[in-house]
DSSP file (Angstrom, degrees, kcal/mol; ACC not computed):
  #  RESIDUE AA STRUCTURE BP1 BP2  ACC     N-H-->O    O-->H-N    N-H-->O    O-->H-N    TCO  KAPPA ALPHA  PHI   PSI    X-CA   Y-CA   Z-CA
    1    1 A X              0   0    0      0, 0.0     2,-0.2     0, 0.0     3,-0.0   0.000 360.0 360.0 360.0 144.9   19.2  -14.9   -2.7
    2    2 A X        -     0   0    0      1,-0.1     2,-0.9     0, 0.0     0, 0.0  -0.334 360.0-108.2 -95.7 145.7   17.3  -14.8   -6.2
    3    3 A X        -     0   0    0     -2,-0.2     2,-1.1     1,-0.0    -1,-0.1  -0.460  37.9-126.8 -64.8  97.8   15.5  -11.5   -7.1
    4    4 A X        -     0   0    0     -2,-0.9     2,-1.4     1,-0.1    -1,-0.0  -0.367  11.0-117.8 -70.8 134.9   12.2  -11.9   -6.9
    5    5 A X        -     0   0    0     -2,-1.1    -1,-0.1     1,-0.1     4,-0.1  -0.467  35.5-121.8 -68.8  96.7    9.6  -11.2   -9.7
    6    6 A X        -     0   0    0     -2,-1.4     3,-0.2     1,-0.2    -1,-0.1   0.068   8.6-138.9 -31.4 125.7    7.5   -8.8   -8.6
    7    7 A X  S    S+     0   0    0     92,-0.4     2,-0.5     1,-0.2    -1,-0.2   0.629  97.6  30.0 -59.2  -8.0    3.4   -9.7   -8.4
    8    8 A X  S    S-     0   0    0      2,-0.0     2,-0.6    91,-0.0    -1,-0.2  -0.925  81.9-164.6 171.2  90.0    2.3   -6.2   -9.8
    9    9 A X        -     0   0    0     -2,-0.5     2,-0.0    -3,-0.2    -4,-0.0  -0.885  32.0-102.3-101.3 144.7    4.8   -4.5  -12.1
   10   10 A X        +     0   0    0     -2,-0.6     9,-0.0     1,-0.1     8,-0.0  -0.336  40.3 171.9 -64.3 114.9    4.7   -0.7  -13.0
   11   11 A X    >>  +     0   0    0      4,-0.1     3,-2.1     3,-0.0     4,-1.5   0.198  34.1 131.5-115.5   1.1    3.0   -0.5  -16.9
   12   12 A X  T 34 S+     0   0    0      1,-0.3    53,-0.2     2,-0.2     7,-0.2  -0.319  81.3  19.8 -81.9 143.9    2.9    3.5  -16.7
   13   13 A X  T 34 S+     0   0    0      5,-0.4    -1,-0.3     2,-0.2    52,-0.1   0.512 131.2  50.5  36.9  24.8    4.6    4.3  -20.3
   14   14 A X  T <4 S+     0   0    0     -3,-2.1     2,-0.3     1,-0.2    -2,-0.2   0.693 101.9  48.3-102.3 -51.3    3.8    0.6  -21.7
   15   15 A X  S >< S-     0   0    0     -4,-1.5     3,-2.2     3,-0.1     2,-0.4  -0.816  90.8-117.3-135.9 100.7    0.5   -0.2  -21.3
   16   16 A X  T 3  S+     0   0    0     -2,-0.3     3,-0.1     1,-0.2    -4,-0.1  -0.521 105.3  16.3 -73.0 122.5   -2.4    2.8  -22.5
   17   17 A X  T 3  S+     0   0    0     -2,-0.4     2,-0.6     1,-0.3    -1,-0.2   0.184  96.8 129.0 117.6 -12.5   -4.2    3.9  -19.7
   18   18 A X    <   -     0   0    0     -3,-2.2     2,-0.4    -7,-0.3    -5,-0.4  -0.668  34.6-179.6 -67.2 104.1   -1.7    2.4  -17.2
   19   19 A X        -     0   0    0     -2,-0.6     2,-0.4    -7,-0.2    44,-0.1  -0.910  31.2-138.9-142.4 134.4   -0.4    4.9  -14.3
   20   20 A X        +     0   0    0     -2,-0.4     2,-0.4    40,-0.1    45,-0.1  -0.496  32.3 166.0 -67.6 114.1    1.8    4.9  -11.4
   21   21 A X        -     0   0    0     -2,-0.4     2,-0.2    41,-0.1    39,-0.2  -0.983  19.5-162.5-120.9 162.5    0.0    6.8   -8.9
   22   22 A X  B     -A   59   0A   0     37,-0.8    37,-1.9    -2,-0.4    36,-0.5  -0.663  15.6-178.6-127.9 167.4    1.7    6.2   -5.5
   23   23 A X        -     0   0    0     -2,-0.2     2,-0.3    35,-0.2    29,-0.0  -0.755  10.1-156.2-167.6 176.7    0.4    6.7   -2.2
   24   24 A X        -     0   0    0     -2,-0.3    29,-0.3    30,-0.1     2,-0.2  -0.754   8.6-173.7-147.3 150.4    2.6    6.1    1.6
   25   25 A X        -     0   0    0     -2,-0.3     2,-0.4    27,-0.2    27,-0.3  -0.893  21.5-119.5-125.4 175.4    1.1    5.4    5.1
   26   26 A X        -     0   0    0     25,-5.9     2,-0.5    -2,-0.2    25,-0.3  -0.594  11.9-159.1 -85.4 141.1    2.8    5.1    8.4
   27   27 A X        -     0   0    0     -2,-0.4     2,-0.3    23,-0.1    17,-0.0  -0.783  20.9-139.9-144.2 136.4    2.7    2.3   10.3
   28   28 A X        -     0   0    0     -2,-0.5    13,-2.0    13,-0.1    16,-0.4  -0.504  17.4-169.7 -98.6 129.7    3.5    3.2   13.9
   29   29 A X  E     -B   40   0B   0     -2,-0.3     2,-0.3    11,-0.2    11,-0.2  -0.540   5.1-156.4-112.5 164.6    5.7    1.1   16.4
   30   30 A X  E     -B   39   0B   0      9,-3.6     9,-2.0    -2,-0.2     3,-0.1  -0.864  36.8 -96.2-146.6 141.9    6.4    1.2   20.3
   31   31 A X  E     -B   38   0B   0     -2,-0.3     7,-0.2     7,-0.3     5,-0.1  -0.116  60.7-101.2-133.6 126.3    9.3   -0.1   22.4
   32   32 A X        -     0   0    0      5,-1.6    -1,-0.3     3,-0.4     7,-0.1  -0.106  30.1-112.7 -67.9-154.9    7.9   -3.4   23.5
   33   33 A X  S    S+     0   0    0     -3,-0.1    -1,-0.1     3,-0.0     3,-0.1   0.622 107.7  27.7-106.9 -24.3    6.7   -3.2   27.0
   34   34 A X  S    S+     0   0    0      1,-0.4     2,-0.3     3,-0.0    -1,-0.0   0.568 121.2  13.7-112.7 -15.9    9.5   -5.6   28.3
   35   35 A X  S    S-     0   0    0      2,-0.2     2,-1.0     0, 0.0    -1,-0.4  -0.906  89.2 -80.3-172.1 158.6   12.6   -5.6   26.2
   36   36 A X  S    S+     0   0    0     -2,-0.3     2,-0.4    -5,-0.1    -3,-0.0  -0.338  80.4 106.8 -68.9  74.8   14.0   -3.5   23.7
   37   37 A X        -     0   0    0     -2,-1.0    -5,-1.6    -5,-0.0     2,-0.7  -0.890  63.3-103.8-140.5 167.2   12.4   -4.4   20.4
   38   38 A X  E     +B   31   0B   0     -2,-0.4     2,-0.4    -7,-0.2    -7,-0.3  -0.752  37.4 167.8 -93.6 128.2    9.9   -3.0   18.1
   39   39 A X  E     -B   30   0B   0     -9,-2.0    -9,-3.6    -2,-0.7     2,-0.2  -0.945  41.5 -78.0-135.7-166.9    6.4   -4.0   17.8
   40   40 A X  E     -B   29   0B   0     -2,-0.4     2,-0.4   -11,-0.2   -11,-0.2  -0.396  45.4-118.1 -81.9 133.2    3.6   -2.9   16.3
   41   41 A X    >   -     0   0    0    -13,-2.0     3,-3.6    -2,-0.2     4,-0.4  -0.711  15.0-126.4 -52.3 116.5    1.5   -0.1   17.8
   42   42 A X  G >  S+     0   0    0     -2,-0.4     3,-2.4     1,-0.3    -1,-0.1   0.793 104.0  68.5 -14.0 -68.9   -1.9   -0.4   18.9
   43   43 A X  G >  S+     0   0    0      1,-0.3     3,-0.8     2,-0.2    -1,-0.3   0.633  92.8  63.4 -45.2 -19.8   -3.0    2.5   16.8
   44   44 A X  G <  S+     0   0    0     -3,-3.6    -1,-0.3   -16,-0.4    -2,-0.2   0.614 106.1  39.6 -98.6   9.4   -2.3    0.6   13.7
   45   45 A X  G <  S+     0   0    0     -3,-2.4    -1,-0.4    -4,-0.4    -2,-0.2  -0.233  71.0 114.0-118.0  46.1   -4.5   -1.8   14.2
   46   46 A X  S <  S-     0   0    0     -3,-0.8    -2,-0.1    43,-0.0    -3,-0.1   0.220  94.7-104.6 -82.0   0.9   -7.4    0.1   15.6
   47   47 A X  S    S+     0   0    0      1,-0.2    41,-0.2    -3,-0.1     3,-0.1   0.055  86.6 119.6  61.0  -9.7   -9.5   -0.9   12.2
   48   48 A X  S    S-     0   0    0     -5,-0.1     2,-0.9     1,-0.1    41,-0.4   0.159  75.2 -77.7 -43.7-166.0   -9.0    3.0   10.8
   49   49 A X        -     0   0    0     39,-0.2    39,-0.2     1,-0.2    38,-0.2  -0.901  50.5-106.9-105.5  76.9   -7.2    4.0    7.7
   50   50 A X        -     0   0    0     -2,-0.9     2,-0.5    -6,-0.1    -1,-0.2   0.320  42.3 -99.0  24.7 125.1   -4.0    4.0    7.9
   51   51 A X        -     0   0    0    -25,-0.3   -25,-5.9    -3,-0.1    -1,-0.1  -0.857  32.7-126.1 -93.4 145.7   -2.3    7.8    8.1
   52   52 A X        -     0   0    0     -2,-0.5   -27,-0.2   -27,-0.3    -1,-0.1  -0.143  10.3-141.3 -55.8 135.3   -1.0    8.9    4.9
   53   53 A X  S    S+     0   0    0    -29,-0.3     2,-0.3     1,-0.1    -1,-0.1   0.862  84.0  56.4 -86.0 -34.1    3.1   10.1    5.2
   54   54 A X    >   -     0   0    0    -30,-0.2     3,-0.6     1,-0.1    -2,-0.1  -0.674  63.2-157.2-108.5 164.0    2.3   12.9    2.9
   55   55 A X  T 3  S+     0   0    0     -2,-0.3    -1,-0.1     1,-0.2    -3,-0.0   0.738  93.4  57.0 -92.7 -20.2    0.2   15.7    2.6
   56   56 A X  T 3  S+     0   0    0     -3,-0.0    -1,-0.2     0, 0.0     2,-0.1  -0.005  93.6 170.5 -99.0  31.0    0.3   16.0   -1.0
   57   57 A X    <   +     0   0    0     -3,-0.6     2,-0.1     3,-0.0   -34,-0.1  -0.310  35.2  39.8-120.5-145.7   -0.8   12.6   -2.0
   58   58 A X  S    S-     0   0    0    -36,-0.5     2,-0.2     1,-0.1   -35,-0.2   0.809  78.8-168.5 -19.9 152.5   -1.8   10.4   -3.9
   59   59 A X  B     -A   22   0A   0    -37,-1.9   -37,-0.8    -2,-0.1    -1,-0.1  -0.587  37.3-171.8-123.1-175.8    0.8   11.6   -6.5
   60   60 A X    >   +     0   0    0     -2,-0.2     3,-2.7   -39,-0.2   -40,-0.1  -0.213  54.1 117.8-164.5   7.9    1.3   10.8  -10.0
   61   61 A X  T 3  S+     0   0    0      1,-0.2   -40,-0.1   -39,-0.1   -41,-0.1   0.971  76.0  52.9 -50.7 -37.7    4.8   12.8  -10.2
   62   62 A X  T 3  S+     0   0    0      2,-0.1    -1,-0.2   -42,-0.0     2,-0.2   0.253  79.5 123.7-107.3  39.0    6.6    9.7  -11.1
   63   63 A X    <   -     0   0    0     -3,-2.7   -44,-0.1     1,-0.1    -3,-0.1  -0.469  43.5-160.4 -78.1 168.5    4.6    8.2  -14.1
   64   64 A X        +     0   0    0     -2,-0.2     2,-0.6     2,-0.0    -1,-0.1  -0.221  38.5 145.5-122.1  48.2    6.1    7.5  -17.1
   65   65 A X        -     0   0    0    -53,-0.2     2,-0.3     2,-0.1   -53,-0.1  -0.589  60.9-107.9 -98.5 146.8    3.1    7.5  -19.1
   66   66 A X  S    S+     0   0    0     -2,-0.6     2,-0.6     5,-0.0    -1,-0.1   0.410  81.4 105.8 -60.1   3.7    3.3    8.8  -22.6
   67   67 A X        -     0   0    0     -2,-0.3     4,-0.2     1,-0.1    -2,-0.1  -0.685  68.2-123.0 -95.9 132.1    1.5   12.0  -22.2
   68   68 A X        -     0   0    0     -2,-0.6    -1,-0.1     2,-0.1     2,-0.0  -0.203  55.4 -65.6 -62.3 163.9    2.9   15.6  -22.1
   69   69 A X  S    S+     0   0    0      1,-0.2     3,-0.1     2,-0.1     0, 0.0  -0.496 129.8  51.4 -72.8 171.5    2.0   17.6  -18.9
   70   70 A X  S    S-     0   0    0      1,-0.1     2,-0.3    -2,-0.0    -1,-0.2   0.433  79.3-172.1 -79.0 135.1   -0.4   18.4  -18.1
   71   71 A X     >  -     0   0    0     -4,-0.2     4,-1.1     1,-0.1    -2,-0.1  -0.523   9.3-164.2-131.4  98.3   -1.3   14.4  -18.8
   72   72 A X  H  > S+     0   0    0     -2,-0.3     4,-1.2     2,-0.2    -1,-0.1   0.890  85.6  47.4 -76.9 -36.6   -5.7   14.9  -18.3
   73   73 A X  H  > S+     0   0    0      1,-0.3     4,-2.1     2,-0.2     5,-0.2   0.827 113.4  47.1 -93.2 -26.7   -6.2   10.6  -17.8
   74   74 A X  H  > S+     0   0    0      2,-0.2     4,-1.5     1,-0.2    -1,-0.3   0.889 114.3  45.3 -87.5 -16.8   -3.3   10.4  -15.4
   75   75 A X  H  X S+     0   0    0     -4,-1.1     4,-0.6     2,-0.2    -2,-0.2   0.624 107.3  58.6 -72.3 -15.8   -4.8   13.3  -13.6
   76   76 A X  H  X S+     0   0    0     -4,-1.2     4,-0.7     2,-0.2    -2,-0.2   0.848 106.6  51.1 -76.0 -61.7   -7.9   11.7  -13.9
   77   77 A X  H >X S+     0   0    0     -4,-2.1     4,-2.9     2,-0.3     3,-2.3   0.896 105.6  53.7 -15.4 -84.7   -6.3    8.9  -12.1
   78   78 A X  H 3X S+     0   0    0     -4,-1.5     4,-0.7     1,-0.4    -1,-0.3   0.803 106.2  49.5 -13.4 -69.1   -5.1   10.6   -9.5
   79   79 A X  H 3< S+     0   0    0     -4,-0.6    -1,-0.4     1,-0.3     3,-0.3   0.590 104.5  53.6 -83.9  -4.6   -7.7   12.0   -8.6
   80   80 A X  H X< S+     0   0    0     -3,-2.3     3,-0.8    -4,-0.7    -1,-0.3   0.770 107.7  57.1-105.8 -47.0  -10.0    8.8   -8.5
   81   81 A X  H >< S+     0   0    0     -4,-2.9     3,-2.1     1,-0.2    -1,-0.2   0.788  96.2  63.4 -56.8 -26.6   -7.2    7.1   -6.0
   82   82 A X  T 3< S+     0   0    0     -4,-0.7    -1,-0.2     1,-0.3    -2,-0.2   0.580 101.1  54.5 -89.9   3.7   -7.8   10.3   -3.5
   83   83 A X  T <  S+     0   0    0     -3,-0.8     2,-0.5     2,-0.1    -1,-0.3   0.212  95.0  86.6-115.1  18.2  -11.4    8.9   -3.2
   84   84 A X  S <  S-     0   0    0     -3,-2.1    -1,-0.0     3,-0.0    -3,-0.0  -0.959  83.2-116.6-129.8 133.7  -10.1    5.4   -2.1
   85   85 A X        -     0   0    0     -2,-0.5     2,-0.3     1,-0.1    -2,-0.1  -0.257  22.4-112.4 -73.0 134.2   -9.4    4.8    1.3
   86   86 A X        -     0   0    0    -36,-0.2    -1,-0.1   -37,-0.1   -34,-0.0  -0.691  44.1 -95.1 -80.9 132.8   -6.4    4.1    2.5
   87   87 A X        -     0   0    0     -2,-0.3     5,-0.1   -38,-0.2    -1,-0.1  -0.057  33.4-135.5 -64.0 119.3   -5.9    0.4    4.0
   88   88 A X     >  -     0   0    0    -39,-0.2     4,-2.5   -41,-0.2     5,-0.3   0.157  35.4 -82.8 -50.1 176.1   -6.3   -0.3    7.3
   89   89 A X  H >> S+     0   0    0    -41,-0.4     3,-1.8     1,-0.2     4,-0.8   0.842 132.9  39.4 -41.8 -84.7   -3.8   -2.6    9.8
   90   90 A X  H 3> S+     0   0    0      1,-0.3     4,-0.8     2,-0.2    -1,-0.2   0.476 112.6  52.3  34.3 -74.5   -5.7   -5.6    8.5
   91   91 A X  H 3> S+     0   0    0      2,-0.2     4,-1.9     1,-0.2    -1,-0.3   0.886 114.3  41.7 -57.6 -42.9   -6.0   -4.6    5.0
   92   92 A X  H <X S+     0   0    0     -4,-2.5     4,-1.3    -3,-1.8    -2,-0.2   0.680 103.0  63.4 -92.1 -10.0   -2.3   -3.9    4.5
   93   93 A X  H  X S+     0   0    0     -4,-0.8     4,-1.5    -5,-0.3    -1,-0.3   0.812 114.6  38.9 -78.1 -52.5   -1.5   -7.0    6.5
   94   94 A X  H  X S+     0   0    0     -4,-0.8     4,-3.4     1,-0.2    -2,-0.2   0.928 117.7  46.0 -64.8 -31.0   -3.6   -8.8    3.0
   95   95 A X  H  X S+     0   0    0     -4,-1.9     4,-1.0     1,-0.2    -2,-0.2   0.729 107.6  51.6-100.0 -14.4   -2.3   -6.8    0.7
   96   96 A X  H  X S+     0   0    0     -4,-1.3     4,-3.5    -5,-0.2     6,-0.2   0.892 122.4  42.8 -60.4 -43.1    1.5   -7.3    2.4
   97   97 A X  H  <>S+     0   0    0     -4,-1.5     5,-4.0     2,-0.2    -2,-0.2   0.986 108.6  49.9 -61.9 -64.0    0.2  -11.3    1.8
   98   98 A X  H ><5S+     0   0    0     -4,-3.4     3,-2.9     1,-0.2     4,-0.4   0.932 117.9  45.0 -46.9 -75.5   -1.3  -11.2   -1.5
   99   99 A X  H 3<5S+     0   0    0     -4,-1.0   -92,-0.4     1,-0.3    -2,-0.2   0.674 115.4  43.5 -18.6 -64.1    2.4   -9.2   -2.7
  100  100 A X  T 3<5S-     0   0    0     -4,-3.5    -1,-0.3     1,-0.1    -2,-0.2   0.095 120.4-104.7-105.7  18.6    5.0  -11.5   -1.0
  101  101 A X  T < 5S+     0   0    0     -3,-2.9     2,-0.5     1,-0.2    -3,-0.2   0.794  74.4 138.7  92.3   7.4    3.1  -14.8   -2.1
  102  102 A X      < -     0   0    0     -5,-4.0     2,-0.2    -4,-0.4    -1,-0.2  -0.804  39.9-153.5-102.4 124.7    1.5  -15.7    1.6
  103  103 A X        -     0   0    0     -2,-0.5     2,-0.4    -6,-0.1    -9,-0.0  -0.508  16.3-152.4 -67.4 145.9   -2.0  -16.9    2.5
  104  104 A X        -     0   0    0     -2,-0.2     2,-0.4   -10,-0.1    -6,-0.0  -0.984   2.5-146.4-141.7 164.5   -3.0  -16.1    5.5
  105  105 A X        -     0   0    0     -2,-0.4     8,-0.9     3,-0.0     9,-0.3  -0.762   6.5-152.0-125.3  71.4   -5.5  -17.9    7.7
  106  106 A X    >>> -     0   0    0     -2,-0.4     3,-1.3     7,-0.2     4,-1.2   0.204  29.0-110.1 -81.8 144.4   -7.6  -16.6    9.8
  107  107 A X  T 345S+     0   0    0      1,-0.2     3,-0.4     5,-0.2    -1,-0.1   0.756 117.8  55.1 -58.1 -18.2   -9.1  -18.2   12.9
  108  108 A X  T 345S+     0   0    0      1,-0.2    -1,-0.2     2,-0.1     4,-0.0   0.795 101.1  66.7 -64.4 -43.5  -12.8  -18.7   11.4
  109  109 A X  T <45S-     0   0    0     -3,-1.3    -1,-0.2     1,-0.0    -2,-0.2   0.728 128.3-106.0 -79.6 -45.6  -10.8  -20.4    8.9
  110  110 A X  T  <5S+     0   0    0     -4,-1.2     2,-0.2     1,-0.4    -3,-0.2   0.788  91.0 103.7 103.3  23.5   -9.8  -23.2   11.6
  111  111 A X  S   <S-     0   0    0     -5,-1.0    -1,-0.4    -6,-0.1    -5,-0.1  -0.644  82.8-108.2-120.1-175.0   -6.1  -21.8   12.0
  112  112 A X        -     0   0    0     -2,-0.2    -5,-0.2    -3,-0.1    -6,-0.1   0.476  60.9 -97.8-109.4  -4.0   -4.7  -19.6   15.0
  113  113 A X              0   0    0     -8,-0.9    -7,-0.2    -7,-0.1    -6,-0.1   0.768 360.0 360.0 111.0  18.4   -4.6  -16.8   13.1
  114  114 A X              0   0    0     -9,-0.3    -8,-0.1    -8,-0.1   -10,-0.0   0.323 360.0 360.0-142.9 360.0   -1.1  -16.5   12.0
């Protein structure tokens, strides 16, 4: 299998003004109900925010942007990401799409939703 080219490559030390800040959330799985397999928990698709894995984030530890510490426009960054809400089931389910190349189709759409 071919490497894929990422859609959205890391420009943090190329690009001025460019910075990795990085973020986690969980999403939480359950024993299906019938057989041993994973799915998807209810709670992550409740239409909330997604929880966050860390307490310390968004983070900006691992830019490589051309400023000594402390780095004021990547902090700036930072902090402008901790005022954007983290993606719900839904959302991350689009943003999973948009990444790996997928449309997805929604039943309004005149598909089943898959």
């Amino acid at each position: 299998m071919a490497a894929e080219i990422p859609k959205y490559e890391r420009r943090d030390g190329r690009t001025a003004g460019a910075h990795y800040i990085e973020e986690a959330v969980s999403v939480y799985l359950m024993r299906h109900p019938d057989r041993d397999a994973w799915v998807i928990d209810p709670l992550t698709v409740d239409g909330c925010a997604l929880d966050s894995t860390h307490d310390e984030y968004p983070s900006n530890a691992e830019c490589h942007c051309q400023h000594t510490f402390p780095a004021p426009g990547c902090d700036a960054a930072r902090d402008r990401m901790t005022g954007v809400s983290l993606p719900s089931g839904h959302e991350l389910l689009e943003l999973l799409a948009d990444t790996l190349g997928y449309q997805l189709i929604t039943p309004a759409a005149g598909g089943d939703g898959r």
